[in-house]
C-alpha positions as CSV (number, residue, x, y, z in Angstrom):
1,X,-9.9,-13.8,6.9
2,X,-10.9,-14.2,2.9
3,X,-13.8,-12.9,2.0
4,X,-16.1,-15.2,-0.1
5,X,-17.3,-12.2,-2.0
6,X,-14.8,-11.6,-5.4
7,X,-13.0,-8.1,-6.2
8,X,-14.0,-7.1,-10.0
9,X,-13.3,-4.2,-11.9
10,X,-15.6,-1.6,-10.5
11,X,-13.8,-2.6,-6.8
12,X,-10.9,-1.2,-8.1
13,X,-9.9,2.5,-7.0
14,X,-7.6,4.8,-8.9
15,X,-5.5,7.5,-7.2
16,X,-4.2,10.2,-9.9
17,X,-0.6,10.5,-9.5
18,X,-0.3,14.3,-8.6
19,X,3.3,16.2,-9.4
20,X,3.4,16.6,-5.8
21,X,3.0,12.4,-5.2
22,X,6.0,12.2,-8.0
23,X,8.4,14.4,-6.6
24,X,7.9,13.5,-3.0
25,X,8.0,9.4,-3.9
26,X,11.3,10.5,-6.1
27,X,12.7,12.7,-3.4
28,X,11.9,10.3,-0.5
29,X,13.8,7.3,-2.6
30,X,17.0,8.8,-3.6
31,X,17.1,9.4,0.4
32,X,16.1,6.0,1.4
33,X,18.3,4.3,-1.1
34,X,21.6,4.9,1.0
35,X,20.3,2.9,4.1
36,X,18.3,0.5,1.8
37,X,19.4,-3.1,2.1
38,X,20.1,-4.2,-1.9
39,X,18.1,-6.6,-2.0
40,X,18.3,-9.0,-5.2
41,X,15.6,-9.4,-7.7
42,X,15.4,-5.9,-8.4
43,X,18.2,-6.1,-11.2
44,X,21.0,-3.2,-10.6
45,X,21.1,-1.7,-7.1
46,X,21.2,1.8,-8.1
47,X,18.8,1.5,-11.1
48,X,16.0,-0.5,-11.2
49,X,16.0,-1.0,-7.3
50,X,15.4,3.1,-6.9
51,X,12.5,2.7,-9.3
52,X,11.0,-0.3,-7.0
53,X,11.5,2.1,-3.5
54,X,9.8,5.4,-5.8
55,X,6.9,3.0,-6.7
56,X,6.2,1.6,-3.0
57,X,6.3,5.4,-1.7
58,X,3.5,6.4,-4.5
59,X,1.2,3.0,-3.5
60,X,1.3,4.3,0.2
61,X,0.6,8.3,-0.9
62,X,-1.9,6.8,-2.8
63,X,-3.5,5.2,0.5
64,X,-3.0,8.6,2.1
65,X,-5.0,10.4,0.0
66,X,-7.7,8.3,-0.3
67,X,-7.9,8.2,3.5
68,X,-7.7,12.2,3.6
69,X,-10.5,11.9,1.3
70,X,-12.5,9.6,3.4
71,X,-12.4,11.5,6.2
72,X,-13.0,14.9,4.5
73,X,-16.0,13.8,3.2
74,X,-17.3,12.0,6.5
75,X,-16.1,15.0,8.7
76,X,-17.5,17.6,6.3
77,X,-15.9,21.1,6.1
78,X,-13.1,20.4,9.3
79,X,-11.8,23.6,10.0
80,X,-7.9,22.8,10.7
81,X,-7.9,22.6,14.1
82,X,-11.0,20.4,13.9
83,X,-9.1,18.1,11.2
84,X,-6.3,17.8,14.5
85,X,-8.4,16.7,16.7
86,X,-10.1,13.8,14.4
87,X,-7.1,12.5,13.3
88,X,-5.8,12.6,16.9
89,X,-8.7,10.4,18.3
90,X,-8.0,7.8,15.3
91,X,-4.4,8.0,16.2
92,X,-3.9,8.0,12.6
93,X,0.0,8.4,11.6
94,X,2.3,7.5,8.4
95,X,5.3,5.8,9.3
96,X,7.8,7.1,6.6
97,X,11.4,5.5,7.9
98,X,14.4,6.3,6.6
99,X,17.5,4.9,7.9
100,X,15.8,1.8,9.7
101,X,13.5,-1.1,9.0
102,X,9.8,0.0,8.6
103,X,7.3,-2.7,10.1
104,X,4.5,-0.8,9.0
105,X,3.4,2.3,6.9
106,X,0.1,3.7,8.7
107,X,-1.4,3.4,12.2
108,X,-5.0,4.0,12.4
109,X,-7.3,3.3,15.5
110,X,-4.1,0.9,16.6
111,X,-4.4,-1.3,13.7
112,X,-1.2,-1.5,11.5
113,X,-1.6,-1.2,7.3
114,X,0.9,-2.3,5.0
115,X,0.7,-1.3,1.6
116,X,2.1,-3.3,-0.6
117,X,3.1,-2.3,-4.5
118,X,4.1,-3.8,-7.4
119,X,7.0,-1.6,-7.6
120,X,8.6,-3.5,-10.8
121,X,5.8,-4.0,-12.5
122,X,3.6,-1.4,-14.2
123,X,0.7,-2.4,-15.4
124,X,-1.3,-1.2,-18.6
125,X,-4.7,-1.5,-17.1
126,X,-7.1,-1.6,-14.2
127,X,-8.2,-5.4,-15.4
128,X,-4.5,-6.4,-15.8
129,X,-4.1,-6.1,-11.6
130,X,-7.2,-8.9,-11.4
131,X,-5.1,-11.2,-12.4
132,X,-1.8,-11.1,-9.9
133,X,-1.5,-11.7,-6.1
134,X,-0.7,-10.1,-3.3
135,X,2.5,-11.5,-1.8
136,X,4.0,-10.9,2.1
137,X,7.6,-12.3,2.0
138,X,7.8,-15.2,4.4
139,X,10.8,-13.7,5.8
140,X,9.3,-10.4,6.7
141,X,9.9,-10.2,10.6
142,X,6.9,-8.6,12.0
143,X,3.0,-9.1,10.6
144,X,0.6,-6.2,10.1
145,X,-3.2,-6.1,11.0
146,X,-4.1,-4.9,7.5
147,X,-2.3,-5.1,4.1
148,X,-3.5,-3.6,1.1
149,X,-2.3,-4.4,-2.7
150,X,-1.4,-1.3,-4.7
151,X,-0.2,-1.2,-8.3
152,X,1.1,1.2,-10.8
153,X,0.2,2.5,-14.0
154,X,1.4,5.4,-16.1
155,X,-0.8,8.2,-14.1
156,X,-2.2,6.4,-11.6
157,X,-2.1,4.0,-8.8
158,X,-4.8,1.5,-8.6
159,X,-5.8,0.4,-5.0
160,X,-6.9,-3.4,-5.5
161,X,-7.6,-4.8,-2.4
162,X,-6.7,-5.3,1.3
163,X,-6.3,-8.7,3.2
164,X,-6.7,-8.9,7.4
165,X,-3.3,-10.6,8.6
166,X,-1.2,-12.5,6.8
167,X,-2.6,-15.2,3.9
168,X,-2.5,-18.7,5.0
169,X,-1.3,-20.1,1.2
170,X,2.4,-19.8,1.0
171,X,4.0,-20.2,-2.4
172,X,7.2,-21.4,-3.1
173,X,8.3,-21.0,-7.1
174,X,9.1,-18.0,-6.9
175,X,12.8,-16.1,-5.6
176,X,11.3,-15.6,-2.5
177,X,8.9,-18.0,-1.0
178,X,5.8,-15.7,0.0
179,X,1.7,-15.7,1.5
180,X,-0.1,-15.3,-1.1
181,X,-4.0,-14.0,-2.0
182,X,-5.3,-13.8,-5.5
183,X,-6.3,-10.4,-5.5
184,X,-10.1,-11.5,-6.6
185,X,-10.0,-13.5,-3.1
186,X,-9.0,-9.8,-1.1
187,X,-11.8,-7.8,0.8
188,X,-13.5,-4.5,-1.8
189,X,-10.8,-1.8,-0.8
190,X,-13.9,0.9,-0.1
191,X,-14.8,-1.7,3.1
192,X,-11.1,-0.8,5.0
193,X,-12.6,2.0,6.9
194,X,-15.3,-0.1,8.5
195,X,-12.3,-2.7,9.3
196,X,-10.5,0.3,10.6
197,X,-13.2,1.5,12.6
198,X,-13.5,5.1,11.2
């Protein structure tokens, strides 16, 4: 469903990159990167392609935190056994795979999220991401409930947008054909949790 309403700059939500976000998101990639298909369009398989897997981990910690943050501030001073039990009811979990295909990265109320990055591309500013798409590969096997668009910059990772199901336009000049949303067209990111009913 597209939203008639139009993401602008003050939609847009920026997630420090912490050390800890680096080094897992570089840990977790030179891992993945012996079971990960090469894929091409990502230039050489053990170069740029390990950048692209690094940079898809730090969109999805990115989503993590700002969830944790979410619910800390809704569920004000949980005690840990208290933070258990509300992330149990929301049957919230992140799906980090290694050694087989991933067909989604969070569960949460039994909605699936994809988060989808940029992982090639880093951008130079928060305006700069108005101005790209997201894009689900045609080919991708299963389809999520929610996908969000994520892209990097040099300290950050800017949360754009998120899109319920899969676009209807598909476009076909690029490598791989895709569904396609101009990230204006996506739904404010600070709306997912009434989506996700949380």
């Amino acid at each position: 469903m597209e939203s008639d309403n139009i993401v602008n700059i003050d939609n847009l939500v920026l997630i420090h990159i912490s050390k800890e976000m680096g080094e897992a998101s570089d840990y977790f990639a030179n891992k993945r990167i012996l079971f990960e298909f090469p894929r091409s369009g990502y230039g050489a398989y053990d170069q740029s392609h390990i950048v692209n897997i690094k940079n898809g981990y730090l969109g999805e910690l990115a989503f993590l935190e700002y969830l944790i943050k979410y619910l800390n501030e809704k569920h004000e001073n949980l005690q840990p056994n208290e933070r258990f039990d509300a992330m149990s009811k929301l049957g919230v979990s992140y799906e980090l795979i290694i050694g087989r295909t991933q067909n989604y990265d969070f569960k949460i109320n039994n909605k699936t999220v994809d988060v989808k990055t940029y992982g090639t591309k880093i951008i130079e500013n928060k305006e700069e991401a108005l101005q790209y798409n997201l894009f689900i590969d045609v080919t991708q096997h299963t389809t999520c409930d929610i996908y969000i668009q994520a892209f990097i910059m040099s300290t950050e990772v800017i949360l754009a947008g998120y899109h319920i199901g899969v676009p209807k336009d598909i476009i076909e000049s690029i490598p791989h054909p895709a569904h396609k949303c101009p990230v204006q067209k996506l739904e404010k990111i600070a709306n997912i949790f009434n989506d996700l009913q949380i």
